[in-house]
VEXDREN-2710 file (C-alpha; in Angstrom, 1 decimal):
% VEXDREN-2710
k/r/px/py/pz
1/UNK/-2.1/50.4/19.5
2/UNK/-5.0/48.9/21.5
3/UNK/-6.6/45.5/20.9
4/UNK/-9.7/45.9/20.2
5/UNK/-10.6/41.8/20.1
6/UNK/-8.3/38.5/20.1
7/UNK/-8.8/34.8/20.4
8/UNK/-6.9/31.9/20.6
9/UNK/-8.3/28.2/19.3
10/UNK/-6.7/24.6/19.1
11/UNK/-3.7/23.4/20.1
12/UNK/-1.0/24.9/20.1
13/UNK/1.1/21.4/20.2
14/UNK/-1.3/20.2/16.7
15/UNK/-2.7/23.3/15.3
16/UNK/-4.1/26.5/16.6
17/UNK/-4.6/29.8/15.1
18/UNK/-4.9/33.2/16.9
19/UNK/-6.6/36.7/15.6
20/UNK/-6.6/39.9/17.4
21/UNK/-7.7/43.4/15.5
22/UNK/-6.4/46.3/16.8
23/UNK/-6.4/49.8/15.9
24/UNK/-5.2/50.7/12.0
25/UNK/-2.0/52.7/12.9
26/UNK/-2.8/54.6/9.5
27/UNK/-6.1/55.7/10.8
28/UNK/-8.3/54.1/8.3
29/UNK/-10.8/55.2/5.6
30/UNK/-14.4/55.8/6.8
31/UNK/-15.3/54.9/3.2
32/UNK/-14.0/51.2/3.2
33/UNK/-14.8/51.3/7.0
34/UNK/-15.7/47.5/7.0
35/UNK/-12.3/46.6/5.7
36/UNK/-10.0/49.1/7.7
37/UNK/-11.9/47.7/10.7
38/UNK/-10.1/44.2/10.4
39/UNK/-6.5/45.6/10.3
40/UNK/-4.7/43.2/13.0
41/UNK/-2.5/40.2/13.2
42/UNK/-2.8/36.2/13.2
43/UNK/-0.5/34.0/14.4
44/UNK/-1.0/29.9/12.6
45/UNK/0.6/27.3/15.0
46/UNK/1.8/23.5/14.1
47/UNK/3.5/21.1/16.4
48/UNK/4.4/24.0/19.1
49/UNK/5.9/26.4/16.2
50/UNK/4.5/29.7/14.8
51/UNK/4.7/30.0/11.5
52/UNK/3.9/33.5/11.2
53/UNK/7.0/34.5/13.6
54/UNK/9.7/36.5/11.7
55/UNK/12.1/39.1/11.6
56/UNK/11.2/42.8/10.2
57/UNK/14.4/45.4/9.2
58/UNK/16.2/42.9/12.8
59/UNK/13.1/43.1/15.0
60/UNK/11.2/40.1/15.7
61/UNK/8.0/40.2/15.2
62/UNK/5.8/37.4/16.6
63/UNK/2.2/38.3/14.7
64/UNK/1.4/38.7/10.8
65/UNK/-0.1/41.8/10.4
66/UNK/-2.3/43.4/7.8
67/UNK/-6.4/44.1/7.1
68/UNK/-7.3/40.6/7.8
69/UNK/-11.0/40.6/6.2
70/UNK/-10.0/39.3/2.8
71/UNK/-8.5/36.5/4.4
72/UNK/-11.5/35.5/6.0
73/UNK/-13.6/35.4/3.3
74/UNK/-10.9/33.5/1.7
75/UNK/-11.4/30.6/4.7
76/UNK/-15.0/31.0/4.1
77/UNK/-15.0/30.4/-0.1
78/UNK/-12.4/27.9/-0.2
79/UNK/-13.3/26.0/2.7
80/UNK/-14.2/23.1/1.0
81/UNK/-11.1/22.1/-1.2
82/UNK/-9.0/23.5/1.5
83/UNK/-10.1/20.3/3.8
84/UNK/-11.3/18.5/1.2
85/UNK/-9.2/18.4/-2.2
86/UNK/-6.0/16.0/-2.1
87/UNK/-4.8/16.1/-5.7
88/UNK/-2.1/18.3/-6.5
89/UNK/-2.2/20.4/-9.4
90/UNK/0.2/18.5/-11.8
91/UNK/2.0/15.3/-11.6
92/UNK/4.2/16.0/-9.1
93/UNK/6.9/13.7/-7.4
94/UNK/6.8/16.2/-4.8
95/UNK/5.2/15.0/-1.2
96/UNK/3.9/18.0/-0.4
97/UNK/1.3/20.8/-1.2
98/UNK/4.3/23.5/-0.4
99/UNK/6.8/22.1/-3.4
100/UNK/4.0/21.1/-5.8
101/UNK/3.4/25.1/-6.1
102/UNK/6.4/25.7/-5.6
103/UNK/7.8/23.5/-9.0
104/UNK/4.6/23.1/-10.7
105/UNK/4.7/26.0/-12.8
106/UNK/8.2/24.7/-14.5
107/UNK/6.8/23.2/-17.6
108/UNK/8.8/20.9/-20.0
109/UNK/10.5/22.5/-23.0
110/UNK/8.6/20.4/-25.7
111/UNK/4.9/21.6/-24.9
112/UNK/3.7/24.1/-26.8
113/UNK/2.3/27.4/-25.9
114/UNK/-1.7/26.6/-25.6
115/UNK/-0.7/23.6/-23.3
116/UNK/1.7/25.7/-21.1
117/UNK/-0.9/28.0/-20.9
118/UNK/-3.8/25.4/-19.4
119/UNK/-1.2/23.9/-16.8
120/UNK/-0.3/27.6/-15.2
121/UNK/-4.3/28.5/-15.1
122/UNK/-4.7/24.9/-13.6
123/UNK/-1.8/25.7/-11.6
124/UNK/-2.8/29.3/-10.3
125/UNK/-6.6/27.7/-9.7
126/UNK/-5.4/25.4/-7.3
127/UNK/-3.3/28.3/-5.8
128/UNK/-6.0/30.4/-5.2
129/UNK/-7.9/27.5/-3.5
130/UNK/-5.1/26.1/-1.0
131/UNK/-2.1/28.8/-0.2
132/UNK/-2.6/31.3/1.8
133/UNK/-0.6/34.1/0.1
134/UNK/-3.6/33.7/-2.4
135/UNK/-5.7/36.8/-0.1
136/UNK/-2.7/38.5/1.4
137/UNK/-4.0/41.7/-0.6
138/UNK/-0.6/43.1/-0.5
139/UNK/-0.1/41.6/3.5
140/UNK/3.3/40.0/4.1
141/UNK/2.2/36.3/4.8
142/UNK/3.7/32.7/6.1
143/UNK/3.8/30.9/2.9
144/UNK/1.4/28.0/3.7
145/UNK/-0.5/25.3/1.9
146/UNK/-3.5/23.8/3.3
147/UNK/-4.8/20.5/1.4
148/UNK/-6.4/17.0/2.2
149/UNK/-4.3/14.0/2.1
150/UNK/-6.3/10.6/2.8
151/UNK/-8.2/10.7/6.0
152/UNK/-5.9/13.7/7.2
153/UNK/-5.1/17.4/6.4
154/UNK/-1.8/18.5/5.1
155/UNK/-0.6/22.0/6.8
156/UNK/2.6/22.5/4.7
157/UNK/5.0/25.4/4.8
158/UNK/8.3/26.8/3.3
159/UNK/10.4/30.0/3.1
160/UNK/8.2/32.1/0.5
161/UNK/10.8/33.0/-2.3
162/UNK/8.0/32.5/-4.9
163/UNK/5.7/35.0/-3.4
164/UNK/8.5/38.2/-3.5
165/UNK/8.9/38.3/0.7
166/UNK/10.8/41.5/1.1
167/UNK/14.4/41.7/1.9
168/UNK/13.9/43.4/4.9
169/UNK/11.5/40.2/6.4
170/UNK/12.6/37.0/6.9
171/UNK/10.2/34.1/9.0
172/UNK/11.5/32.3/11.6
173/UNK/10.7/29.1/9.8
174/UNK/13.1/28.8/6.6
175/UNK/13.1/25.9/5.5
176/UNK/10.5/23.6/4.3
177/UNK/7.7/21.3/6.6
178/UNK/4.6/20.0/6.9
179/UNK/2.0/18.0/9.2
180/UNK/-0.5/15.6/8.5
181/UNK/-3.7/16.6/11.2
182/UNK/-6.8/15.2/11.8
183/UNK/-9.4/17.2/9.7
184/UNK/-11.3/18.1/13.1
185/UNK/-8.1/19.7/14.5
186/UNK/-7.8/22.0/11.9
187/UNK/-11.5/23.2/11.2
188/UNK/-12.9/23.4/14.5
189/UNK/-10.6/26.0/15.2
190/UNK/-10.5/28.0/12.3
191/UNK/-14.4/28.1/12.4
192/UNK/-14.2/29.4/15.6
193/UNK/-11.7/32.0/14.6
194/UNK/-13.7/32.4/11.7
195/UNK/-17.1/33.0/13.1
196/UNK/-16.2/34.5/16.3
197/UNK/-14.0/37.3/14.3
198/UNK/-16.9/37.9/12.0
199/UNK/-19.3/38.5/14.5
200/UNK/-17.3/41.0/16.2
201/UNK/-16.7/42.5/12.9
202/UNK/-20.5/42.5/11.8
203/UNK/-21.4/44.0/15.6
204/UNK/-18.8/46.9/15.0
205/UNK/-19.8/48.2/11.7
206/UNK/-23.0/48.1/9.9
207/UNK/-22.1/46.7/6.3
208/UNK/-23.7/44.8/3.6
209/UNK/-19.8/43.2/3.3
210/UNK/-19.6/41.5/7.1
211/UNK/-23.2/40.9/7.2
212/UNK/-22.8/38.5/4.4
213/UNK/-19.5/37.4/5.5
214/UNK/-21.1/36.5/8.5
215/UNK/-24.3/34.8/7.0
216/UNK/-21.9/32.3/4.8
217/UNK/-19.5/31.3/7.9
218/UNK/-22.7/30.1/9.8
219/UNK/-23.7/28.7/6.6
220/UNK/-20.8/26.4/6.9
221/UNK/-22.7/24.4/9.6
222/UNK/-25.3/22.9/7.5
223/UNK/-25.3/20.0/5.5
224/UNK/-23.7/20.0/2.2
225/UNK/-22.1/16.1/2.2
226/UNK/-22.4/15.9/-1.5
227/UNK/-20.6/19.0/-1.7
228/UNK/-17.2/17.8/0.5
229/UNK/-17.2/14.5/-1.3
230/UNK/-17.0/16.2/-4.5
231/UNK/-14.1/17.8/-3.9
232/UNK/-12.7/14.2/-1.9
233/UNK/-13.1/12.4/-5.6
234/UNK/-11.5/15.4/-7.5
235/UNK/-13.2/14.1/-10.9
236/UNK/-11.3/17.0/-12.6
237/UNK/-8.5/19.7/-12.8
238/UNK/-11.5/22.1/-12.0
239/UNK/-14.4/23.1/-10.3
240/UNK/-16.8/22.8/-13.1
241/UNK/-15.9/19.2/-14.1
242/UNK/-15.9/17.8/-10.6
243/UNK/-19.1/18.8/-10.2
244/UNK/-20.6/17.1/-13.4
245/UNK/-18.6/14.1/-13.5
246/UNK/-19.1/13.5/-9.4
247/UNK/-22.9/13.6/-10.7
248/UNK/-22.6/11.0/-13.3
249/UNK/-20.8/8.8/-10.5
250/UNK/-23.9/9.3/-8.2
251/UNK/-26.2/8.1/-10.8
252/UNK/-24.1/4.9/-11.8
253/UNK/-23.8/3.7/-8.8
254/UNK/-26.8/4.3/-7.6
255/UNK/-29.0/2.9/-10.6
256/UNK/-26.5/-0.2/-9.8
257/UNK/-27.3/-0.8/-6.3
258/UNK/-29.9/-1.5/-4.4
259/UNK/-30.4/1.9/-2.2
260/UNK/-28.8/0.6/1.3
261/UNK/-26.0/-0.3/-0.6
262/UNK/-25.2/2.6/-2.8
263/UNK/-25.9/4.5/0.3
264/UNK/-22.9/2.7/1.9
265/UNK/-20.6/4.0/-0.8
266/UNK/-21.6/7.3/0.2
267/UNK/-21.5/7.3/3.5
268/UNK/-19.9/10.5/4.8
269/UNK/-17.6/9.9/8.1
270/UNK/-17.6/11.6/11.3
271/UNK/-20.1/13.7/12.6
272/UNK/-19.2/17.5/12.1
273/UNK/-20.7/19.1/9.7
274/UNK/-17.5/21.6/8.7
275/UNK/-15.4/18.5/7.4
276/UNK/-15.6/15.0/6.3
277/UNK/-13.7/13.4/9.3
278/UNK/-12.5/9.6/7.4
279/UNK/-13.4/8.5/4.2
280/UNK/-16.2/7.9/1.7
281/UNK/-15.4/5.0/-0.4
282/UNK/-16.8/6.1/-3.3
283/UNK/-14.8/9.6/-3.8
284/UNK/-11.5/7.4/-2.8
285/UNK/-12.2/5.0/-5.6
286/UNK/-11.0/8.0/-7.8
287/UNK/-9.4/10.4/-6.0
288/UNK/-6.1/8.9/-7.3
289/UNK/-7.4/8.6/-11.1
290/UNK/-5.8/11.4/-13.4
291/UNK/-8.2/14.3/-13.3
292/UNK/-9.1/13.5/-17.3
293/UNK/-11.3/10.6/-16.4
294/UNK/-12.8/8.1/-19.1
295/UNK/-16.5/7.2/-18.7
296/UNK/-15.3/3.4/-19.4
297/UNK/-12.5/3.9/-15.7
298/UNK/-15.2/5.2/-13.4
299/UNK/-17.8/2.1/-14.6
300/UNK/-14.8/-0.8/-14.1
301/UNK/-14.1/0.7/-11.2
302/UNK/-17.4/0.8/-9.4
303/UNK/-18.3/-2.5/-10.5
304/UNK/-15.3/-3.3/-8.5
305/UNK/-16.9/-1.2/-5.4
306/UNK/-19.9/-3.7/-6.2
307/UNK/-18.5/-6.9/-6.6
308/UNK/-16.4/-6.5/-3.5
309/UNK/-19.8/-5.2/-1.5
310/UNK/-19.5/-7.7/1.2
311/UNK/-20.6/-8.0/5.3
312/UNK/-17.8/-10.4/5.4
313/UNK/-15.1/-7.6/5.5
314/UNK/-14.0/-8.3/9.0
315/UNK/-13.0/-11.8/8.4
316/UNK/-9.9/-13.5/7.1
317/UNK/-6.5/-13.4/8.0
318/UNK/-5.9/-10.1/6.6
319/UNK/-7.7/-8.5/8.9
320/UNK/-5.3/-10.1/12.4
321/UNK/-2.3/-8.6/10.3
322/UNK/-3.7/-5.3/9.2
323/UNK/-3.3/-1.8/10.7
324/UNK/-3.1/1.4/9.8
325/UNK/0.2/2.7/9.6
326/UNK/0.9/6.6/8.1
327/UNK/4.1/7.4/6.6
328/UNK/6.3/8.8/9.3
329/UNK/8.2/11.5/8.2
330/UNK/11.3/10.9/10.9
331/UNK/11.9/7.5/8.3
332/UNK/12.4/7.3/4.5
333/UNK/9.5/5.8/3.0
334/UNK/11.9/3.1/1.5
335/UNK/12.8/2.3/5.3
336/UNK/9.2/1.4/6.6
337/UNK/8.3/-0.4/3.5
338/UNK/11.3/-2.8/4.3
339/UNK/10.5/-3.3/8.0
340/UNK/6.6/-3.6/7.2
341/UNK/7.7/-6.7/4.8
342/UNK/9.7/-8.2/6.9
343/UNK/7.6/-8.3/9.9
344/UNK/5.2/-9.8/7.8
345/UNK/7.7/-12.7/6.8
346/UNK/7.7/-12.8/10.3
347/UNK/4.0/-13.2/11.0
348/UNK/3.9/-15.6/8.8
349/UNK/6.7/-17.6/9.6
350/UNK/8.0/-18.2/6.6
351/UNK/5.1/-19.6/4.9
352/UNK/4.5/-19.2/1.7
353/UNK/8.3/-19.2/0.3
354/UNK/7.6/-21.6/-2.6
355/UNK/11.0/-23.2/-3.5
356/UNK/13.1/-20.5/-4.1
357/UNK/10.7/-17.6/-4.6
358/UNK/7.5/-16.1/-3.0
359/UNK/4.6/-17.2/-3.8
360/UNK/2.4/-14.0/-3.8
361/UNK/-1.0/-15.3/-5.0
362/UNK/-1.1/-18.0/-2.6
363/UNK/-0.3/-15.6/0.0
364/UNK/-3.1/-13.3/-0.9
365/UNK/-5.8/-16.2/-1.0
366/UNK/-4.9/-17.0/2.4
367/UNK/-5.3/-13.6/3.8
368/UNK/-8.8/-14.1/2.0
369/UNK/-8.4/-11.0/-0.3
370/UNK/-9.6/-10.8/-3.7
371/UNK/-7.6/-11.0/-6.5
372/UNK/-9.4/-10.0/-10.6
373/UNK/-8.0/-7.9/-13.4
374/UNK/-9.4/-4.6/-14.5
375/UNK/-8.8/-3.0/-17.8
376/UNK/-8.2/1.0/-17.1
377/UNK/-7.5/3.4/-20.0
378/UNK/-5.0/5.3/-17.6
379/UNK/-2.0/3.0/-18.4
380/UNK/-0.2/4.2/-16.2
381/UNK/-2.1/2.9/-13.2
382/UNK/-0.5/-0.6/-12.2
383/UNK/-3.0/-1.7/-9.8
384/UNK/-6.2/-0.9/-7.7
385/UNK/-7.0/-2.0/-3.7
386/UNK/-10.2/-1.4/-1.7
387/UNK/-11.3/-2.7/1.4
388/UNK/-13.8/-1.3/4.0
389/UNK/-16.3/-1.9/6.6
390/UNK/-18.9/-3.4/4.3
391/UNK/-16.0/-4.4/1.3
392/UNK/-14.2/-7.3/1.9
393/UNK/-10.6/-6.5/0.1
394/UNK/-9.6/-7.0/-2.9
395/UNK/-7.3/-6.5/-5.3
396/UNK/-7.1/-5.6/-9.0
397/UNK/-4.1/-5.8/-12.2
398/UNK/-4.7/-3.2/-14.6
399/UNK/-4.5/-5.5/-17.6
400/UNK/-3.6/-2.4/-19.9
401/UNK/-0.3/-1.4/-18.3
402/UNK/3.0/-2.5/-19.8
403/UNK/4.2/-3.3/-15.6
404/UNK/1.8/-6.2/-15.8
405/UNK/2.4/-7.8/-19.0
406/UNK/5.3/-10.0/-17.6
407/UNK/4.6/-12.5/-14.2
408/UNK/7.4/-10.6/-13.0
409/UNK/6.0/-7.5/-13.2
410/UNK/2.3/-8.7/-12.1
411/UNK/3.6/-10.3/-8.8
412/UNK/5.4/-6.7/-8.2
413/UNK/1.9/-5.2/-8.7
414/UNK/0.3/-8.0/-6.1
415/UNK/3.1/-7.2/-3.8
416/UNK/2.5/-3.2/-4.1
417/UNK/-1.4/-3.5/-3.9
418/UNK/-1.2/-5.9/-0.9
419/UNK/0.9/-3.2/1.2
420/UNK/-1.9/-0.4/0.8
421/UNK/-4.2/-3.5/1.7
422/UNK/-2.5/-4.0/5.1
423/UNK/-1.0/-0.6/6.2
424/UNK/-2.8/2.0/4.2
425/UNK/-6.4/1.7/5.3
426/UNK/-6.9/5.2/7.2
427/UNK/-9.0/5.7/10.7
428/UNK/-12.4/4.8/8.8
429/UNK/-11.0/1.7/7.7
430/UNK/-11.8/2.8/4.5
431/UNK/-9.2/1.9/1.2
432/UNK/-9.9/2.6/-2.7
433/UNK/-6.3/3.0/-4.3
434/UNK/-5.2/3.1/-7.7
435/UNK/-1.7/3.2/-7.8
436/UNK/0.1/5.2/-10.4
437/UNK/1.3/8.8/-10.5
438/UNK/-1.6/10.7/-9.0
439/UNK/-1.4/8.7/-6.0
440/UNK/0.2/10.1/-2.6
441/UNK/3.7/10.1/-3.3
442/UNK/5.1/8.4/-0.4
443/UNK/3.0/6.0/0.0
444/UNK/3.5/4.9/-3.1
445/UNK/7.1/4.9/-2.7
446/UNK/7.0/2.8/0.4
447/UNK/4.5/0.7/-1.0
448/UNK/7.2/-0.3/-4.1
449/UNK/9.9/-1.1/-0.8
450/UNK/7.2/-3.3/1.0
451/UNK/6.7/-5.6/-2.5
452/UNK/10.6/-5.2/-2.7
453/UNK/11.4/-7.0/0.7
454/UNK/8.4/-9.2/0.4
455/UNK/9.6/-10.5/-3.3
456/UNK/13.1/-10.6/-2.0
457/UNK/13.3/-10.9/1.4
458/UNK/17.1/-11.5/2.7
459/UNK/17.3/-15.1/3.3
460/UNK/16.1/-15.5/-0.4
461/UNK/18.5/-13.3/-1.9
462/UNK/22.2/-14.6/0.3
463/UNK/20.2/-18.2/-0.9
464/UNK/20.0/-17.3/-5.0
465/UNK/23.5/-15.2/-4.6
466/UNK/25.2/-18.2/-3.3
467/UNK/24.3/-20.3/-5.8
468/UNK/25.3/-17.9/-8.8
469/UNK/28.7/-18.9/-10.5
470/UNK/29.5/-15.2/-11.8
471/UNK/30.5/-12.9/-9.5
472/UNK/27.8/-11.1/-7.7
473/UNK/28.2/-7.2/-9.0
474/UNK/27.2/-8.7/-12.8
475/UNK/24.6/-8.2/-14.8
476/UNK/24.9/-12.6/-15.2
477/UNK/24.6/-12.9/-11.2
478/UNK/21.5/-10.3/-11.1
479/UNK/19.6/-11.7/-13.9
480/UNK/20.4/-15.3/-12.0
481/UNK/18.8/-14.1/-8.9
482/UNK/15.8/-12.2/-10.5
483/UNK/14.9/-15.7/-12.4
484/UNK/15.4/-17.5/-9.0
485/UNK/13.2/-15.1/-7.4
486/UNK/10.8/-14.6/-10.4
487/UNK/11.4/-10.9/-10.2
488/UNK/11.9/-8.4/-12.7
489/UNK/15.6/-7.7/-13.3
490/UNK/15.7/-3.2/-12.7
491/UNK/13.7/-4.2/-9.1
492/UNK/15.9/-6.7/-8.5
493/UNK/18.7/-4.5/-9.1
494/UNK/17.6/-1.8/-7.1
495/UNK/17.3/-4.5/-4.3
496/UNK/20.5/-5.8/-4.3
497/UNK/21.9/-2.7/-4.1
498/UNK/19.5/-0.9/-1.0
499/UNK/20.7/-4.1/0.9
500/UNK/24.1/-4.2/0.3
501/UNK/24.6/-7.0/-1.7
502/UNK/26.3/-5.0/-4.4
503/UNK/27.6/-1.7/-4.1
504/UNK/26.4/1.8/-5.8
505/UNK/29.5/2.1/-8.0
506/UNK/28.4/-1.7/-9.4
507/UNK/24.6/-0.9/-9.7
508/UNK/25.1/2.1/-11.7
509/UNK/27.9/-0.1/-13.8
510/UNK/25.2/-2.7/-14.9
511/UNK/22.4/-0.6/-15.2
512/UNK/25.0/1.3/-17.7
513/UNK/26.1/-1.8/-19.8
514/UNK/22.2/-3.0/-19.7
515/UNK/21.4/0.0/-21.0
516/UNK/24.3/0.6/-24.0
517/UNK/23.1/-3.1/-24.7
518/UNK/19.6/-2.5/-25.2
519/UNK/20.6/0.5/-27.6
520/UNK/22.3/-1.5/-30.0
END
């Protein structure tokens, strides 16, 4: 079979993708001419794999082949949420697009019918926007998930058993991965793919078809910014939503502000046209709301956004101590969020260790970052951090939430919020967090670590666990320490036990007996 056309763009070591068309080995249909003209094979490359190697009936086959003009268009129509749209389609504890489709559809056994049936559409919807089985057309395809996560895109991947891979293929990559990319490395390639295979196409064979496929892929090179933040602030399990409620944002803020400012809030990064590069403060400020949005949310939390609206963002001493520092996925996010906390104790130099606990709120008015309450309806949502080039940070308590109705569980919150604060501001600089369950998974976990360590850093808990008279693996000796500490008793728990202080045996003992307690 002759190649008729090929191209290879990006890197091959980040991401790359390759198209060639060759000849249809079935000979094609001069009555769908425009489609049997783009049978060929792609090959999608991440960190110096291709994920479109397999095997087929023992031969290896290093292309995926099929009539590659459905997938196209497919690029074309969803390239907006696919570089744009971070929230995953349900509540997932899953890190990755990949296993959000891949468990989403499992449904709990007490909802009833009508609601099972609104999760799987909202389910398949976001399906058909980010996987790429979605315009296989009866192809055999690499089960991949594009989607946005902060100021990077997520290229995620796994073995394909939900999308009925025959027996007789298997792909070289079996098990499941994923790589956060900058969002230029990803769409200046596939546009080039994109538009250089359409043109071909379109110069081959006179259609109405690739003359419009062609017309919308150049299309993607002038200036929609409204359109790419809309799909940033995900106001909404779909499209239709999104669009209205990102509308009713626009309005608010901008009948708040003075123009120059509101304008700040809107403020697209980068300079490419295909993709918003870093990160526009006002679609994070809700980009980790649950997509069911209350009017009430979206006003507390861009009077935040205006309160905070400062030129004095670059001073302090939370600005000498922060970086940005993504989750690595070689470390548990547990891990970093220990070592992050206790360089911090080390930057500080053991300042601000009040007696025998940390005193959190002192901390945070020395680093010069705001510190308020907010009342959100989302209970859920423990606490809210922003920070940016033209915000100064600040942090904010959701009074609402049951976490924050004890000092404990408020200093937790302080703690958690101060960690995004410091280490979770991306390449713009730019932060809006609320932290709760729609909220990047590991970041969030290693974000509960960091307020862990910096609660309870080590020397504080041999101090408190020396002093106790019960023996340490009790529920006496751990309540001791969390009042020493002024912590609340489960983190403190959990604490003890990820540094060793009790055993897991012991932990799960008391968490047992606190439990059967409680019950009685």
């Amino acid at each position: 079979m002759a190649t008729r056309w090929e191209r290879l763009a990006g890197d091959t070591s980040r991401f790359a993708i390759r198209l060639s068309f060759i000849d249809d080995p079935d000979g094609g249909d001069a009555a769908d001419a425009d489609r049997y003209s783009s049978w060929g094979g792609f090959q999608i490359w991440v960190h110096n794999t291709n994920l479109c190697a397999h095997r087929e009936e023992g031969e290896r086959v290093e292309f995926a082949y099929w009539y590659l003009l459905p997938m196209l268009e497919w690029f074309v129509a969803c390239w907006d949420p696919l570089l744009h749209e971070e929230r995953l389609p349900c509540r997932s504890r899953d890190a990755t697009g990949w296993h959000a489709l891949r468990y989403a559809p499992l449904a709990p056994f007490e909802i009833d019918e009508e609601e099972e049936d609104r999760r799987y559409a909202e389910w398949h919807a976001w399906w058909s926007r980010h996987a790429l089985t979605a315009c296989r057309e009866g192809g055999i395809f690499p089960d991949v998930v594009f989607r946005r996560l902060r100021d990077s895109v997520e290229v995620s991947w796994g073995n394909g058993e939900l999308h009925e891979t025959p027996d007789h293929v298997s792909f070289d990559v079996s098990q499941p991965g994923a790589a956060a990319l900058h969002p230029a490395e990803v769409a200046n390639p596939l546009y080039e793919i994109i538009e250089g295979a359409s043109k071909y196409l379109a110069d081959t064979v006179q259609s109405a078809r690739l003359k419009e496929l062609l017309r919308t892929v150049r299309a993607l090179r002038r200036p929609r910014a409204q359109e790419q933040l809309m799909w940033l602030a995900g106001l909404g399990a779909e499209e239709k939503t999104m669009r209205r409620e990102w509308d009713r944002v626009r309005k608010y803020i901008s009948s708040s502000l003075p123009l120059e400012e509101s304008a700040k809030l809107f403020e697209r990064q980068g300079t490419s046209r295909l993709v918003v590069e870093g990160s526009c403060h006002a679609a994070l400020m809700f980009g980790t709301l649950a997509p069911t949005v209350y009017r009430d949310d979206v006003v507390a939390l861009c009077n935040m956004a205006i309160g905070l609206s400062s030129a004095r963002s670059e001073q302090g001493l939370w600005r000498t101590l922060a970086r940005s520092e993504p989750v690595v996925a070689d470390h548990a996010p547990w891990w970093q969020g220990y070592h992050l906390a206790d360089s911090l104790h080390e930057d500080l130099d053991g300042h601000f260790l009040t007696g025998e606990h940390v005193d959190v709120e002192a901390l945070l008015g020395q680093l010069a970052v705001d510190l308020s309450e907010i009342e959100l309806t989302d209970t859920s949502i423990r606490g809210v951090a922003m920070v940016g080039p033209d915000h100064r940070p600040g942090i904010a308590w959701n009074r609402l939430s049951p976490m924050n109705w004890t000092p404990p569980g408020r200093r937790f919150t302080l703690a958690h919020e101060l960690c995004h604060i410091l280490f979770d501001h991306g390449a713009g600089r730019r932060l809006s967090m609320a932290s709760g369950p729609w909220a990047p998974v590991g970041v969030e976990q290693r974000a509960n670590a960091f307020a862990a360590m910096l609660l309870m850093p080590a020397s504080l808990v041999q101090r408190a666990a020396a002093m106790s008279e019960q023996p340490m693996a009790s529920e006496q000796s751990v309540a001791f320490v969390a009042r020493g500490l002024q912590t609340g008793f489960e983190a403190t728990l959990r604490h003890l036990g990820n540094l060793g202080v009790i055993d897991d045996v012991d932990r799960q003992r008391i968490q047992a007996e606190r439990e059967a307690a409680a019950e009685q």
